[in-house]
Every structure is written in C-alpha cells, then in structure tokens.
Backbone as ProteinMPNN parsed JSONL, in Angstrom:
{"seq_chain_A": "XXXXXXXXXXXXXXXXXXXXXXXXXXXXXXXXXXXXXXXXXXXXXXXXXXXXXXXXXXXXXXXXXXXXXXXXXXXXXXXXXXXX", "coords_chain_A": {"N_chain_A": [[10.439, 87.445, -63.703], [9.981, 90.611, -63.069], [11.521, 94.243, -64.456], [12.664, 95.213, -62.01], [12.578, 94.002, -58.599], [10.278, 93.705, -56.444], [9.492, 94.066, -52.556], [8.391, 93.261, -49.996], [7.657, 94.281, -46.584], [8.218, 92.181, -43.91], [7.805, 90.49, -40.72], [10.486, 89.972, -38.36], [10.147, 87.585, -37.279], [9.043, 85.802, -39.806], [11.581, 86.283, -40.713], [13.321, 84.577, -39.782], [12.031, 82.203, -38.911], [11.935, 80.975, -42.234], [14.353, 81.256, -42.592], [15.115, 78.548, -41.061], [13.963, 76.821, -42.055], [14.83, 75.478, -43.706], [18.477, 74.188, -45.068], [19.743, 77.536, -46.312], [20.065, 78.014, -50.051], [21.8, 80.516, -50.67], [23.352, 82.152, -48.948], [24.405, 85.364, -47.738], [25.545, 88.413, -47.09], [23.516, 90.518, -46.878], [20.976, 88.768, -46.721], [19.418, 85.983, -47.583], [18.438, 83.175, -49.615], [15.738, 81.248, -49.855], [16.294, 76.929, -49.457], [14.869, 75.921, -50.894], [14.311, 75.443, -54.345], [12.001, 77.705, -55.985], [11.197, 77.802, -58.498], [12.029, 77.477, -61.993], [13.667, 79.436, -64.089], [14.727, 82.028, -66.945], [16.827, 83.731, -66.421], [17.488, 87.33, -65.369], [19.615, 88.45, -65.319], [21.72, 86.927, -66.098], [20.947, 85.846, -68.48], [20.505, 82.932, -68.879], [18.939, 79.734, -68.291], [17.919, 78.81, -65.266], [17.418, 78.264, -62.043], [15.258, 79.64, -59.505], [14.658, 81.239, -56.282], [12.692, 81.587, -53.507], [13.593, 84.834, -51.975], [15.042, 86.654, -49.026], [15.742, 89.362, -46.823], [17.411, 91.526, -44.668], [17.698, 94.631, -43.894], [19.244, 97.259, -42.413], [17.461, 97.259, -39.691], [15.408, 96.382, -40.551], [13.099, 93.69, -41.816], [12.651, 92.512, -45.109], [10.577, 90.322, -47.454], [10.302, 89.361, -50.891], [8.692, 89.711, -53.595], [8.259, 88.519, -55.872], [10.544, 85.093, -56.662], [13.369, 84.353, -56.622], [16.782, 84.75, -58.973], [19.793, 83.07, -58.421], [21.993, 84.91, -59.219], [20.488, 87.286, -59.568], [19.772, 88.052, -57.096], [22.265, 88.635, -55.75], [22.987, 90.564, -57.235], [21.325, 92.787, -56.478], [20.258, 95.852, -55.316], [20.151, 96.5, -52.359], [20.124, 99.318, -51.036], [18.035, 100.393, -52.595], [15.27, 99.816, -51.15], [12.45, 100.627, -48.966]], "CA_chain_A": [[10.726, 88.526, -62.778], [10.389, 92.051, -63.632], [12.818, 94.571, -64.764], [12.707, 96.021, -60.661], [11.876, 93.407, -57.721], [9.672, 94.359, -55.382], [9.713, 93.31, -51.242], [7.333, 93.612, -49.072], [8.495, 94.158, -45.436], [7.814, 90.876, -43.304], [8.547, 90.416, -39.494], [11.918, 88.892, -37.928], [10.043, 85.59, -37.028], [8.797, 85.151, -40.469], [12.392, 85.767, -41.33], [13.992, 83.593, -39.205], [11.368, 80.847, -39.652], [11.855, 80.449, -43.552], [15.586, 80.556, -42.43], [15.56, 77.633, -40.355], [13.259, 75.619, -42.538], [15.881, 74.228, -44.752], [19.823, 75.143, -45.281], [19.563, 78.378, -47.433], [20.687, 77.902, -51.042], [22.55, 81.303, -51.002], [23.527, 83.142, -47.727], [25.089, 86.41, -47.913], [25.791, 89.692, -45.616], [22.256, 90.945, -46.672], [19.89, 88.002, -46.79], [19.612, 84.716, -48.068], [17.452, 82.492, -50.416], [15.563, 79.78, -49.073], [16.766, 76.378, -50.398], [14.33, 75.212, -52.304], [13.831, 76.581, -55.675], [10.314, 77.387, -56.17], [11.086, 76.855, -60.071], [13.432, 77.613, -62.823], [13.391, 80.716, -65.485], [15.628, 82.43, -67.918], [17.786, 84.521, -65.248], [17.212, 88.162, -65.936], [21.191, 89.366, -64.736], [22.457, 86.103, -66.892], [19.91, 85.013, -69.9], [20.512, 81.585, -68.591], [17.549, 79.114, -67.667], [18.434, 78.717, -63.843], [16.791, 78.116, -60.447], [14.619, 80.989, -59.121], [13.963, 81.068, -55.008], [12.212, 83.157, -52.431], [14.946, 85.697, -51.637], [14.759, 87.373, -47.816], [16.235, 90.432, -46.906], [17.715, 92.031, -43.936], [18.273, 95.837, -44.252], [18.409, 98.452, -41.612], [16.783, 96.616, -38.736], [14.244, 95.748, -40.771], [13.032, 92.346, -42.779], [11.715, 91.658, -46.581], [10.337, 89.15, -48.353], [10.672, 89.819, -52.346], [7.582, 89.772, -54.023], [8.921, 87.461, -56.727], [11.319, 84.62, -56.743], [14.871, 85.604, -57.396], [17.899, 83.713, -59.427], [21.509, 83.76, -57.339], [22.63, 86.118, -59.833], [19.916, 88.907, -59.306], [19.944, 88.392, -55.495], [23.844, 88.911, -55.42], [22.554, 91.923, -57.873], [20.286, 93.716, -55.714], [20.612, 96.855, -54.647], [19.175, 96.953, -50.857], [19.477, 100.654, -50.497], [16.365, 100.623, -52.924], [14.247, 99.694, -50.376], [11.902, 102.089, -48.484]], "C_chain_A": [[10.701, 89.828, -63.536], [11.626, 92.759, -63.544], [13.35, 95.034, -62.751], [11.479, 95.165, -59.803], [11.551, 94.282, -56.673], [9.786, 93.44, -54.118], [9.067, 94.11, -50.555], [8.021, 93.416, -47.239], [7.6, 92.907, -44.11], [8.152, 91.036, -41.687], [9.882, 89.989, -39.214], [11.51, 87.522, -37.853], [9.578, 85.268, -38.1], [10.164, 85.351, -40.997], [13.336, 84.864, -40.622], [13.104, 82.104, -39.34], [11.562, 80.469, -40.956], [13.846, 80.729, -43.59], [16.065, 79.776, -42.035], [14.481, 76.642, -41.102], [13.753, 74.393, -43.527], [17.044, 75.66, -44.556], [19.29, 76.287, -46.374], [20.167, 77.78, -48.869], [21.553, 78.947, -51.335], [22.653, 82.414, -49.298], [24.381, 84.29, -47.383], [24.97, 87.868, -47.125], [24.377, 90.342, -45.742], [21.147, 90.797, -46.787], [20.257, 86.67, -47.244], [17.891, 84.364, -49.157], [17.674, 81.581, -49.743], [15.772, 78.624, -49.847], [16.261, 76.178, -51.242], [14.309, 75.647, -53.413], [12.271, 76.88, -56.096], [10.137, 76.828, -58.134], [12.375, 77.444, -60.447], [13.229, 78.871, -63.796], [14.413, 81.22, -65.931], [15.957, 83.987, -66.748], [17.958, 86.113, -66.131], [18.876, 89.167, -65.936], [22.412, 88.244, -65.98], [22.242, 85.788, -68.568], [20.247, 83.588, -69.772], [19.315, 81.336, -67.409], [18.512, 78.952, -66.263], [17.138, 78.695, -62.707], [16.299, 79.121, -59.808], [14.23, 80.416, -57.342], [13.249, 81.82, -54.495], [13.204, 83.943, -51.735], [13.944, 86.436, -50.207], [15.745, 88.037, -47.29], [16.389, 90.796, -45.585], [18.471, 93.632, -43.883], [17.866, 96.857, -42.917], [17.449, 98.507, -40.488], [15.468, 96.063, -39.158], [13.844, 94.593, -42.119], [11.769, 92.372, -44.057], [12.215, 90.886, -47.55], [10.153, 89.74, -50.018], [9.571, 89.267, -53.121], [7.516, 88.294, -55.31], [10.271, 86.664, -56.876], [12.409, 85.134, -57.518], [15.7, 84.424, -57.863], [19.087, 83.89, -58.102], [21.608, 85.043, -57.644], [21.97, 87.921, -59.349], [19.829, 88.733, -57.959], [21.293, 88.846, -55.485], [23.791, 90.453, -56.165], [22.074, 93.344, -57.333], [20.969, 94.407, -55.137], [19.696, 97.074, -53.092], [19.24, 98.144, -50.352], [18.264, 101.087, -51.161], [15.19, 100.52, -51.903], [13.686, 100.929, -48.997], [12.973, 101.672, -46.859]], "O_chain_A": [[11.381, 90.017, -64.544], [12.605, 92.362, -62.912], [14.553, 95.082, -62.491], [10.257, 95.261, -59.917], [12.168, 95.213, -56.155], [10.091, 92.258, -54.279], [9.109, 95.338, -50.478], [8.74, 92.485, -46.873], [6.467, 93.061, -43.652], [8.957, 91.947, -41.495], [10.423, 89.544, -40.227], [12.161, 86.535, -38.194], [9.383, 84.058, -37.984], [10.308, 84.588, -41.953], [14.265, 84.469, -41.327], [13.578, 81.082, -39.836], [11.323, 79.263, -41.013], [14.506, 80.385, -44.57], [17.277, 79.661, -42.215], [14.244, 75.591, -40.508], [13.431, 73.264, -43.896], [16.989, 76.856, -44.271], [18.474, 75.948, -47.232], [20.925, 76.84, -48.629], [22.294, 78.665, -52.276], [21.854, 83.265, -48.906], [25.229, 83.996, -46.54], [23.899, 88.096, -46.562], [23.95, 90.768, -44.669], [20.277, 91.658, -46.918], [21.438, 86.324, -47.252], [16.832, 84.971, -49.319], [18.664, 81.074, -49.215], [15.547, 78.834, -51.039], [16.755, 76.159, -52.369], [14.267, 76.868, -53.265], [11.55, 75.985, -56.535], [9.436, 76.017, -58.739], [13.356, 77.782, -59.785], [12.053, 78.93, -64.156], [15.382, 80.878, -65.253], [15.253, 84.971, -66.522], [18.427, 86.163, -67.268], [19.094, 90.265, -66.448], [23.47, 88.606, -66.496], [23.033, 85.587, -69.49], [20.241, 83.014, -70.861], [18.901, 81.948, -66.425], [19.741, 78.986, -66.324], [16.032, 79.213, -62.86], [17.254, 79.756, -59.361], [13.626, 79.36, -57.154], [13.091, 82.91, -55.045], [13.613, 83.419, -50.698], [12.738, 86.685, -50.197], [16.797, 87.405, -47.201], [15.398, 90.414, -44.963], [19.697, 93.739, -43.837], [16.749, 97.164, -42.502], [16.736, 99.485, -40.263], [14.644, 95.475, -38.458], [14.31, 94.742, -43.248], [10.542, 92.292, -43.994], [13.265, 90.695, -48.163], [9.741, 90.899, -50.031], [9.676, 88.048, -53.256], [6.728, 87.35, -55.363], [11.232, 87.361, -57.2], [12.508, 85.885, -58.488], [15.526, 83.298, -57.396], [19.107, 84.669, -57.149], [21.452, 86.033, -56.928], [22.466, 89.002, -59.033], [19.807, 89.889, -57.535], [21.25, 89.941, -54.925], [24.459, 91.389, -55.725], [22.34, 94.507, -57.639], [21.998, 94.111, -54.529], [18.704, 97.79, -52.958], [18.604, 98.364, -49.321], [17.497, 101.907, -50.656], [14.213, 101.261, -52.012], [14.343, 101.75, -48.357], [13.019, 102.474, -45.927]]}, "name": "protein", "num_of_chains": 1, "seq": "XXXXXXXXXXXXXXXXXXXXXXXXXXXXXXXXXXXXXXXXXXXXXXXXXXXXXXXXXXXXXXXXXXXXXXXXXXXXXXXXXXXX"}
C-alpha cells in the first residue's frame, strides 16, 4: 500500500452488493472491509505482516472503493475528510 490510499468513487449498489456478499471483516461508522482478505502484507500503521482487504467507504452521500487493499489498522486510520 502506499504512503496515501487512493478511492475511487463507486455507486451505492456496488456498495451494498460487496456488503452483502459475505459478513464484513471490519464494520465501522464510515465503511467496512469486505471479509475476505484478498492477501496478507506488512501493515503500513503497524509493521506487522497482517491481512489486507478491499476497504469501502461511505462519506457524504457518496460511496468509495479504495484503490488498494487496506489492513484493519489503516482502515480504522483513514482520514475520510481526504476524499474529494
């Protein structure tokens, strides 16, 4: 992951579809990660190897998808007033 994730802005039904496709692995007041993990990498908020997902975003009436898989840590990290 780079030092600054990027998210691309998605519809509501692609975020509600990849929310109902499995339980989330992390669900929180301004998005969730979907469960699966797509892989594992050295967690850029921790320096621990860990579980990376597709993180999805709800900000401001409007929905994104995060360009690159996220750990817990840097989703719980994220700043969502960055976004346009």
């Amino acid at each position: 992951m780079s030092a600054a994730t990027t998210f691309k802005e998605v519809g509501e039904a692609r975020y509600d579809e990849m929310l109902a496709v499995l339980p989330p692995a992390l669900w929180i007041d301004k998005g969730f990660l979907v469960g699966e993990p797509f892989g594992h990498r050295r967690c850029t908020a921790t320096g621990r190897l860990t579980a990376s997902f597709a993180a999805f975003i709800r900000y401001r009436g409007k929905y994104y998808e995060s360009e690159e898989a996220m750990t817990v840590a840097e989703f719980r990290a994220f700043d969502r007033s960055t976004l346009p």
